[in-house]
C-alpha positions as CSV (number, residue, x, y, z in Angstrom):
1,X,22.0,-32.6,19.8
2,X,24.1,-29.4,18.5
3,X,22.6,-30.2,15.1
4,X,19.2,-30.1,16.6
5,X,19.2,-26.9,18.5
6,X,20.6,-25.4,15.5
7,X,18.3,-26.2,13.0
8,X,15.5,-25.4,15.6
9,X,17.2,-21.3,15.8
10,X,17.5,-21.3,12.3
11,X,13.9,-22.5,11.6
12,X,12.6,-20.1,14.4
13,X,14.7,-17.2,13.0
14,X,13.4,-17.9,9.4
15,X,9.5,-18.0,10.6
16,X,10.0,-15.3,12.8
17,X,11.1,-13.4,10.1
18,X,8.2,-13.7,7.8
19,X,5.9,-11.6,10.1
20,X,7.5,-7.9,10.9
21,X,6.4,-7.0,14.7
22,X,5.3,-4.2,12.7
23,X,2.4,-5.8,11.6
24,X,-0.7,-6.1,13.0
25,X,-3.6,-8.3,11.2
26,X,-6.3,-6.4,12.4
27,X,-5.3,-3.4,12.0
28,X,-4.4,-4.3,8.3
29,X,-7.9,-6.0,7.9
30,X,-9.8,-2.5,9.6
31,X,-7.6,-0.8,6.9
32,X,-8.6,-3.5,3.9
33,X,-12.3,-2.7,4.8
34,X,-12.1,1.3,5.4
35,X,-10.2,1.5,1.7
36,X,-13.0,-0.9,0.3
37,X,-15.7,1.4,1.4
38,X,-14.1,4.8,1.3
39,X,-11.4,4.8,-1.1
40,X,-12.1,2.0,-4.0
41,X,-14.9,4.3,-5.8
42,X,-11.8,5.4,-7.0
43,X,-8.9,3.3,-6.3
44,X,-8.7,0.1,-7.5
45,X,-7.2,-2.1,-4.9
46,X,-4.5,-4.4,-6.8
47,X,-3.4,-4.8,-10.6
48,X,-0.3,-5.9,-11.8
49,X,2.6,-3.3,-12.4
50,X,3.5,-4.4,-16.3
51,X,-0.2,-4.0,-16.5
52,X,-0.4,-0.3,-15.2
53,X,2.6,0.6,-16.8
54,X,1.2,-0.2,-20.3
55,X,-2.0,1.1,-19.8
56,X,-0.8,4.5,-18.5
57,X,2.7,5.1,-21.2
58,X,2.0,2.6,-24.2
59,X,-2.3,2.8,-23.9
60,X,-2.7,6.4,-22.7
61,X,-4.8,5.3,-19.7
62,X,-7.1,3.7,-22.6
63,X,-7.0,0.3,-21.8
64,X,-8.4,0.7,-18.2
65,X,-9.2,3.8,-18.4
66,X,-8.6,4.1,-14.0
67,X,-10.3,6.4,-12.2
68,X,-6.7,6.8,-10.4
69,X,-3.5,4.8,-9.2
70,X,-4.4,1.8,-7.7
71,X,-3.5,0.9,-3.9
72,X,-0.8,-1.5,-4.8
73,X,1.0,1.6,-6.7
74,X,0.5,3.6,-3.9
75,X,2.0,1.1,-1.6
76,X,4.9,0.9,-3.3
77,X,5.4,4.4,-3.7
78,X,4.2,5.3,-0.4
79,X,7.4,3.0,0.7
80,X,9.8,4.5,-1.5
81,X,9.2,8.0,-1.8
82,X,8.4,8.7,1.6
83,X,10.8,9.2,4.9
84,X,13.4,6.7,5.7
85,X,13.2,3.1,5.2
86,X,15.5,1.9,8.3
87,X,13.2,2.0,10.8
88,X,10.0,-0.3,9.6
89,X,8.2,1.7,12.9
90,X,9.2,5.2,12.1
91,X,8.4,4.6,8.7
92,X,4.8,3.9,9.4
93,X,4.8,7.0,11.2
94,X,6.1,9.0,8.4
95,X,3.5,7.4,5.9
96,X,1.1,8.1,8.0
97,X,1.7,11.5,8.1
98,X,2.6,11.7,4.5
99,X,-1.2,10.2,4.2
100,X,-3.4,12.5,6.7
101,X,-1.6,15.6,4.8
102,X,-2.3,14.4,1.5
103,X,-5.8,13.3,2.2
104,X,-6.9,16.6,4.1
105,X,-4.7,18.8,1.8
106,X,-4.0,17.3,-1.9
107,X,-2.2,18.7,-4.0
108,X,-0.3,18.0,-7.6
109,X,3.2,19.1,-6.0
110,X,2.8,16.4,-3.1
111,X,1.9,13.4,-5.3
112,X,4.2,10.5,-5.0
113,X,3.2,8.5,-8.5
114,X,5.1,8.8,-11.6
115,X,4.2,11.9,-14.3
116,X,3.1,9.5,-16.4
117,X,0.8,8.4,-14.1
118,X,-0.7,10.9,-12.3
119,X,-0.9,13.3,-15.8
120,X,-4.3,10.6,-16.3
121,X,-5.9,11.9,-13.2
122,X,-7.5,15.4,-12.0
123,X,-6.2,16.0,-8.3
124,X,-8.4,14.0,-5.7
125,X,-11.0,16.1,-3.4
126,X,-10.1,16.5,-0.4
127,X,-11.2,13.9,2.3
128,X,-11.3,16.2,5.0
129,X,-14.6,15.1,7.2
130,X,-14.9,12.2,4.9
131,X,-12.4,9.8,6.5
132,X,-11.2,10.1,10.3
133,X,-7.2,10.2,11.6
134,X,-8.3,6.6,12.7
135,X,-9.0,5.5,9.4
136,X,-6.4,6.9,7.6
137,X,-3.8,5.2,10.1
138,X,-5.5,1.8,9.4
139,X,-5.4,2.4,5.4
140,X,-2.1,3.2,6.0
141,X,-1.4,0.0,7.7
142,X,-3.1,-1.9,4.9
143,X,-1.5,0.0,2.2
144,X,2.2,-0.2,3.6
145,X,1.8,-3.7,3.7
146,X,-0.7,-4.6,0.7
147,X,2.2,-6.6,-1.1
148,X,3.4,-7.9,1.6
149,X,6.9,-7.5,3.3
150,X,10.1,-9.6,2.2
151,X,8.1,-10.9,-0.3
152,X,5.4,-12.9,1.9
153,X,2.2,-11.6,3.1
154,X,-0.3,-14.4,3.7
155,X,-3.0,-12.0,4.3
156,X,-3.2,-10.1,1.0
157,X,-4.8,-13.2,-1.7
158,X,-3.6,-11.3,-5.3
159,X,-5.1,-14.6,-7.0
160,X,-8.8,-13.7,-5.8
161,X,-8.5,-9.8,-7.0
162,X,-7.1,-11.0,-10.5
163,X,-10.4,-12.7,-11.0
164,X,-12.5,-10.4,-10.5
C-alpha cells in the first residue's frame, strides 16, 4: 500500500509540474491570436535558433531576409534579459512592463536581442494606439511561454509552423 501511495505523489507531483499555475490557456491563446493579427506583419512567430543564428551572423540576414526577430527569440530573451527569474509571477509582471514600455516607447538602447541581430532591423514604430495594455499583457503571456516551460508546452505545435 506504501508503494502505492507513493508512486501515486510522485506521479501527481510530476504532472502537476508540467503545467506552471502561472499559465493560463486562454490567456496564451488571446495572446497567440492578438500577435497573429497585430504583430506577425513583422514578426515571424517561430523558427529554429541555429536557423536565425546563421541567417543573421554567417548569411547577413540574406537567407530570410526577416522583417525582424521572431517571437520565439523574443521569448527567450524576454526571459533572460528581463527582471528576476525566481518568481515565475513577478516575472510576468516585469515582462510585462518591460513590453508596454518598449511597445509605446522603442528605442535601440532598450532592445533585448543580440547586436547581431537587431543591427538587420530599423527600430520598430511605436504601437502606441495600435495595440491596448490588454493586448500586450496577453502577447506577453503567449510570448513568455511560446516554448513552453521545463521543456513541455502542449499548446505551442512547432511541427505545424515548420511546415508552413
Amino acid at each position: 500500500m506504501k508503494t502505492i501511495v507513493s508512486l501515486f505523489v510522485f506521479l501527481s507531483a510530476v504532472f502537476a509540474s508540467e503545467l506552471p499555475e502561472e499559465f493560463d490557456k486562454l490567456l496564451y491563446e488571446k495572446g497567440e491570436k492578438v500577435f497573429e493579427k497585430k504583430c506577425m506583419e513583422c514578426h515571424e512567430k517561430y523558427m529554429d535558433i541555429p536557423l536565425l543564428m546563421k541567417n543573421f551572423i554567417e548569411e547577413n540576414n540574406k537567407l530570410l531576409n526577416l522583417k525582424a526577430p521572431t517571437g520565439n527569440e523574443i521569448s527567450f530573451r524576454l526571459k533572460q534579459q528581463i527582471g528576476s527569474r525566481d518568481d515565475m509571477e513577478f516575472h510576468l509582471h516585469q515582462t510585462n512592463d518591460f513590453l508596454k514600455d518598449y511597445l509605446y516607447n522603442p528605442d535601440l538602447s532598450k532592445t533585448i536581442c543580440l547586436e547581431g541581430v537587431i543591427r538587420h532591423f530599423k527600430v520598430m514604430p511605436s504601437m502606441k494606439g495600435k495595440i491596448t495594455e490588454e493586448e500586450i499583457e496577453e502577447v506577453n503571456h503567449f510570448l513568455y511561454f511560446l516554448e513552453g516551460f521545463n521543456g513541455v508546452n502542449k499548446f505551442f505545435h512547432k511541427e505545424e509552423l515548420e511546415l508552413k
